[in-house]
C-alpha positions as CSV (number, residue, x, y, z in Angstrom):
1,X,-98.9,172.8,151.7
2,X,-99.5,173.4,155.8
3,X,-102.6,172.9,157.5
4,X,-103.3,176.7,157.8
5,X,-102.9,177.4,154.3
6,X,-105.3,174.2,153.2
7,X,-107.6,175.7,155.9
8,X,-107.7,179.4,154.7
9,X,-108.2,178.2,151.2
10,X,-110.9,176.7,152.3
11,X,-112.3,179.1,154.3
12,X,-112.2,181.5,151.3
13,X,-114.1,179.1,149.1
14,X,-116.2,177.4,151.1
15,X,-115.5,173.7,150.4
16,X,-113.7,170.9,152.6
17,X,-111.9,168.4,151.0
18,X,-111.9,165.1,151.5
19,X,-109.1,164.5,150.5
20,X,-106.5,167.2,150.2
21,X,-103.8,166.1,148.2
22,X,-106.2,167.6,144.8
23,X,-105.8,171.0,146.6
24,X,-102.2,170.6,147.5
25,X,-101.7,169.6,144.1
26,X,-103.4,172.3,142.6
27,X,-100.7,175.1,144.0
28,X,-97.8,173.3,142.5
29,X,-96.5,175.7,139.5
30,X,-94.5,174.5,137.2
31,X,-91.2,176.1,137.9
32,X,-91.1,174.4,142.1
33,X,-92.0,171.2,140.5
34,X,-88.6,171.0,138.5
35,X,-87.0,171.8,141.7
36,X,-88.8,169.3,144.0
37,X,-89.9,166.0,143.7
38,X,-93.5,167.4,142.7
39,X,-96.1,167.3,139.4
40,X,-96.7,170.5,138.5
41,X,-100.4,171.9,138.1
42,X,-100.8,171.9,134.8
43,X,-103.1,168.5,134.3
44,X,-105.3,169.6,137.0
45,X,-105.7,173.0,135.6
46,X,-106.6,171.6,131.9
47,X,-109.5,169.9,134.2
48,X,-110.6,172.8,135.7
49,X,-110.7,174.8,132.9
50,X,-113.0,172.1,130.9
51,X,-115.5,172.1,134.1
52,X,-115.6,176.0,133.9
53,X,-116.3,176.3,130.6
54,X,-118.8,173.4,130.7
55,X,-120.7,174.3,134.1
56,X,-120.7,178.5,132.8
57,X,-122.4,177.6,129.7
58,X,-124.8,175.0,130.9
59,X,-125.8,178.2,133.2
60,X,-126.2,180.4,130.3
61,X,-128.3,178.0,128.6
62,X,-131.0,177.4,131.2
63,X,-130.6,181.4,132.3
64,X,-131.7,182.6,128.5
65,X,-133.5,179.8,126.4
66,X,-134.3,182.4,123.7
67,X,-130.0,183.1,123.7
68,X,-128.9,181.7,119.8
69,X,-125.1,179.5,119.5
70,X,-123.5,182.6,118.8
71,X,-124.5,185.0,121.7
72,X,-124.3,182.0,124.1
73,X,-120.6,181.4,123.3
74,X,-120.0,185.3,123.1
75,X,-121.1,185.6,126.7
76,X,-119.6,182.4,128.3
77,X,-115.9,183.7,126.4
78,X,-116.4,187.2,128.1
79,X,-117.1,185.4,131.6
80,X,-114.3,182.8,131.3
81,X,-111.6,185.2,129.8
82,X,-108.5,185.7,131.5
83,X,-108.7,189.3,133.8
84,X,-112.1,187.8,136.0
85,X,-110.1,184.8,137.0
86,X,-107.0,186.7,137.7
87,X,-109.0,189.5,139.5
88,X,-111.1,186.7,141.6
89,X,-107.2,185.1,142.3
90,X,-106.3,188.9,143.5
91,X,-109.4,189.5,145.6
92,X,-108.7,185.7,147.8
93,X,-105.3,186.1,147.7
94,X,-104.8,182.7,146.5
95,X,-101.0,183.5,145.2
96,X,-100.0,183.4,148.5
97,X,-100.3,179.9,148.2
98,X,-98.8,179.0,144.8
99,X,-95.2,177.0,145.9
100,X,-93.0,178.4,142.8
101,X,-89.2,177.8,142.1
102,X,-86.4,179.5,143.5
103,X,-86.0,182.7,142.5
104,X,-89.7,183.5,140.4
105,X,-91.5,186.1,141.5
106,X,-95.2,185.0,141.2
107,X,-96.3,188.6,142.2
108,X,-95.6,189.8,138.8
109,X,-96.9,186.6,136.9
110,X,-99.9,187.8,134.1
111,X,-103.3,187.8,133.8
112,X,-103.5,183.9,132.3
113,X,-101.0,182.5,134.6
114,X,-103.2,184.0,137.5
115,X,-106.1,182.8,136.2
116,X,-104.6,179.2,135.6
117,X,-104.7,179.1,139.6
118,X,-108.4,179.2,139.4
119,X,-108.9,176.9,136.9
120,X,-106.4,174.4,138.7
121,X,-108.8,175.3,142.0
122,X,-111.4,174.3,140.1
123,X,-110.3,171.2,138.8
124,X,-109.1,170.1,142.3
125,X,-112.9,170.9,143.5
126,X,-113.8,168.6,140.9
127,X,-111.8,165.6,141.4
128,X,-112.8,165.7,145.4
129,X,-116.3,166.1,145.0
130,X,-117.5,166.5,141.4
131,X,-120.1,168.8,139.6
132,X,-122.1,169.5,142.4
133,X,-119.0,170.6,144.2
134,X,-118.1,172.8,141.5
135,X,-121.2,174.4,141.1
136,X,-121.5,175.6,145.1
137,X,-118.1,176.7,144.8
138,X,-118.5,179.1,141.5
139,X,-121.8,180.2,143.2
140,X,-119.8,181.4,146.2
141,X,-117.1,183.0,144.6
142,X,-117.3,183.5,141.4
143,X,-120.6,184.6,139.6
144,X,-121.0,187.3,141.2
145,X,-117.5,188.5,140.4
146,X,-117.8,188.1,136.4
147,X,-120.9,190.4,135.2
148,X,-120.1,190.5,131.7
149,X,-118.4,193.8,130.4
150,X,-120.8,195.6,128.2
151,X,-119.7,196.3,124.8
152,X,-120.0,199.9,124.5
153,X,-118.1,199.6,120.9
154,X,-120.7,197.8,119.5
155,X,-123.6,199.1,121.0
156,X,-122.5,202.4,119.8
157,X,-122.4,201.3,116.2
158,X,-126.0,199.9,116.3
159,X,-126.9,202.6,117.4
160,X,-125.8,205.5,115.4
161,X,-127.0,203.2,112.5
162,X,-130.1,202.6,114.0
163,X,-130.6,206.8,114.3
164,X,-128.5,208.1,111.5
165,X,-125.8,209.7,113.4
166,X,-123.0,210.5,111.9
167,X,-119.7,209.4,113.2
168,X,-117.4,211.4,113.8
169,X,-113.5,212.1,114.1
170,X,-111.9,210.0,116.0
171,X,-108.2,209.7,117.1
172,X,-106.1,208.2,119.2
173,X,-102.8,209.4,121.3
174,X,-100.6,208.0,123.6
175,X,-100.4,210.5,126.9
176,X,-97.8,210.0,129.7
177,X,-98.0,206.3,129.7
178,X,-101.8,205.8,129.2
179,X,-103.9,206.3,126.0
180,X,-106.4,208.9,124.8
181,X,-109.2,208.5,122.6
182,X,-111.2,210.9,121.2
183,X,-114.3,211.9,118.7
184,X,-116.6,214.3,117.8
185,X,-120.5,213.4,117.5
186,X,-122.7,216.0,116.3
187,X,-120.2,218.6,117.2
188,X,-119.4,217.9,120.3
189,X,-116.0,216.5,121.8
190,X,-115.8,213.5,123.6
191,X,-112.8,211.8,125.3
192,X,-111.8,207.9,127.1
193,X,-108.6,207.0,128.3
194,X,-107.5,203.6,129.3
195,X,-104.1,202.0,129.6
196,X,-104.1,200.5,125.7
197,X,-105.6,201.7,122.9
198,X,-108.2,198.9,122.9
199,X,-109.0,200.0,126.8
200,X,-109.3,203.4,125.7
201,X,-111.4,202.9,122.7
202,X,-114.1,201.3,125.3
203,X,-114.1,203.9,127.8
204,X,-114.7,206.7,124.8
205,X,-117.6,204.5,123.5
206,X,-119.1,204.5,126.8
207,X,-118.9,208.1,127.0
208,X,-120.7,208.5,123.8
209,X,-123.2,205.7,124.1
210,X,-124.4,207.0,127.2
211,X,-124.4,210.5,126.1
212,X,-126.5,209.9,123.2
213,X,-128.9,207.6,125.0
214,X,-129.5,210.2,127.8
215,X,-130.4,212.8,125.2
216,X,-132.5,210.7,123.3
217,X,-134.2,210.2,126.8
């Protein structure tokens, strides 16, 4: 790794190392170290992943003392989970930096093998310069980015139970390469879409969740 990349890197996230060889480790995927003499990132993203789990939850903790076991490790699963990562990767353009083998195209690499670039960040922030470290680096970059998705599903059952309403037909279709969900609450047609059934099933309670709770307003 140049100079200019270990400079924009941190630039982005607004650490210096003191020592750089963590970071330079940290963009070393698997499939450039079997090609070079190299150790992939793998150990250091274990690492990272531990801290984030650890220094997210700790955060929850203090944020919500009133929070029991189970909505505590609800929340910290929704903020950790693999699409916020990979979208925070997107946003810095980290993948620019990843050295991959000959021939792998890392632009088309998933969600989790984007968000294992973070974690390996992470860990790298760790080994240089610890918790503390850690902590200015997720307040920079990453807490704001993570907002836990609502769960309109749920809330929508809670709440029809909690008022009596009936629910409703519901169906789901598959429409020119994205899906369709639909219902009918009360009467009345309602429609998500999303690009898989799960994805779709959200949006339409949404729809419905908010619909209902602006009536009842």
């Amino acid at each position: 790794m140049n100079n200019d990349w270990i400079n924009n890197i941190q630039s982005l996230i607004g650490y210096t190392f003191n020592d750089c060889k963590y970071l330079s480790a940290a963009f070393i995927h698997s499939s450039y170290a079997n090609e070079h003499p190299a150790v992939g990132n793998e150990r250091i993203e274990f690492l990272g992943d531990c801290v984030l789990d650890f220094l997210v939850g700790e955060k929850l903790f203090i944020a919500d003392p009133t929070a029991s076991e189970g909505d505590l490790s609800a929340k910290r699963a929704s903020i950790v989970s693999r699409a916020p990562l990979a979208r925070i990767v997107d946003k810095l353009g980290l993948m620019q930096y990843l050295q991959v083998g000959a021939g792998v195209n890392k632009n088309s690499f998933s969600d989790k093998k984007r968000s294992d670039v973070f974690e390996a960040l992470l860990g790298a922030v760790y080994l240089d310069g610890g918790l503390d470290a850690c902590k200015a680096v997720l307040d920079k970059i990453y807490y704001g980015e993570v907002i836990p998705e609502r769960d309109y599903i749920s809330e929508l059952k809670n709440y029809g139970e909690k008022h009596n309403i009936k629910m409703f037909y519901y169906d789901i279709c598959s429409d020119g390469g994205k899906f369709i969900a639909e219902a009918d609450v009360n009467g009345k047609r309602y429609n998500g879409s999303g690009v898989s059934k799960h994805d779709a099933e959200k949006a339409l309670a949404e729809v419905i969740y908010k619909a209902l709770t602006d009536l009842k307003d």
